[in-house]
C-alpha positions as CSV (number, residue, x, y, z in Angstrom):
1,X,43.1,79.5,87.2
2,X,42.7,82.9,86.3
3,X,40.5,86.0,87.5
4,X,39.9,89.2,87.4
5,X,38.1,91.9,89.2
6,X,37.7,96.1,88.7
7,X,38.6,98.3,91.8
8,X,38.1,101.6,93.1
9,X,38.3,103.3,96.1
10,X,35.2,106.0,97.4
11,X,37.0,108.9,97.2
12,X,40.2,108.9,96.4
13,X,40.5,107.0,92.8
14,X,39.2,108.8,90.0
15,X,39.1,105.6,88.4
16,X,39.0,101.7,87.8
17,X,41.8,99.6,88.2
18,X,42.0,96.2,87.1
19,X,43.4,93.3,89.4
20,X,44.1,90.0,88.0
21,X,45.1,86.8,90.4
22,X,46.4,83.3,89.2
23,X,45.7,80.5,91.4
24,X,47.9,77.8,91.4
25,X,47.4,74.6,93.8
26,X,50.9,72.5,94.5
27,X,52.6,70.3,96.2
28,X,53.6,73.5,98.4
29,X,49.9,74.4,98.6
30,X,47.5,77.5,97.2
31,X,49.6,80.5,95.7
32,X,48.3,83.5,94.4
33,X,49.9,86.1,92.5
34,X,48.1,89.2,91.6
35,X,49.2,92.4,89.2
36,X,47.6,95.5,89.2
37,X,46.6,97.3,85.5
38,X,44.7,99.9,83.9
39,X,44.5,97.9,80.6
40,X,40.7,97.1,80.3
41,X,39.1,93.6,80.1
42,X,38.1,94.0,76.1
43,X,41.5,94.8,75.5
44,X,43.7,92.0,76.1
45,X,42.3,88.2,77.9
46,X,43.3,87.7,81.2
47,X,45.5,84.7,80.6
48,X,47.3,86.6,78.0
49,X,47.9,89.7,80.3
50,X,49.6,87.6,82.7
51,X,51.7,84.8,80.0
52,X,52.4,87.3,77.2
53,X,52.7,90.7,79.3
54,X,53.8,90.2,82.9
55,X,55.9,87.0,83.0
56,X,58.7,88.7,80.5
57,X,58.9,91.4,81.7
58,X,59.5,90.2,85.3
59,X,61.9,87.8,83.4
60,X,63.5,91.2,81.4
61,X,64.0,92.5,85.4
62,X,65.8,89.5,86.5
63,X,68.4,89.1,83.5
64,X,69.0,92.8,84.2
65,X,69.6,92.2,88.1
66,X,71.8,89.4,87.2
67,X,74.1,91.8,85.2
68,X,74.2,94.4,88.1
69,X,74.8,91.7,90.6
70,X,77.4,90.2,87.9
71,X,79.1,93.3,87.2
72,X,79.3,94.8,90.8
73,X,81.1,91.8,91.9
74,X,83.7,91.9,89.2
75,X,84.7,95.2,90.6
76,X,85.4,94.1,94.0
């Protein structure tokens, strides 16, 4: 389950930000993940922000850990 809420602050935000959180119930329990963006809602569905946006590039971030990790160790 997906949904999404705007955000600002009183005073210190000159603007909105866009929060998106996926629910998931498991066998561990309720997990929620939330990211933070400035692309509005018209602009992209909220499912699609968080499939076809967020998940590869966290998956981009872990391939290029693996290499440093990788790499580091072959030095020592």
């Amino acid at each position: 389950m997906y949904r999404s809420i705007c955000y600002q602050t009183e005073s210190s935000w000159n603007c909105q930000i866009r929060v998106v959180t996926k629910v998931c119930d498991g066998s561990d329990g309720l997990k929620m993940r939330q990211i933070v963006t400035y692309l509005p809602a018209l602009k992209i569905a909220i499912s699609k922000l968080y499939t076809e946006k967020y998940c590869p590039r966290g998956e981009m971030e872990n391939r290029i850990k693996e290499q440093q990790l990788d790499l580091f160790a072959e030095r020592t």
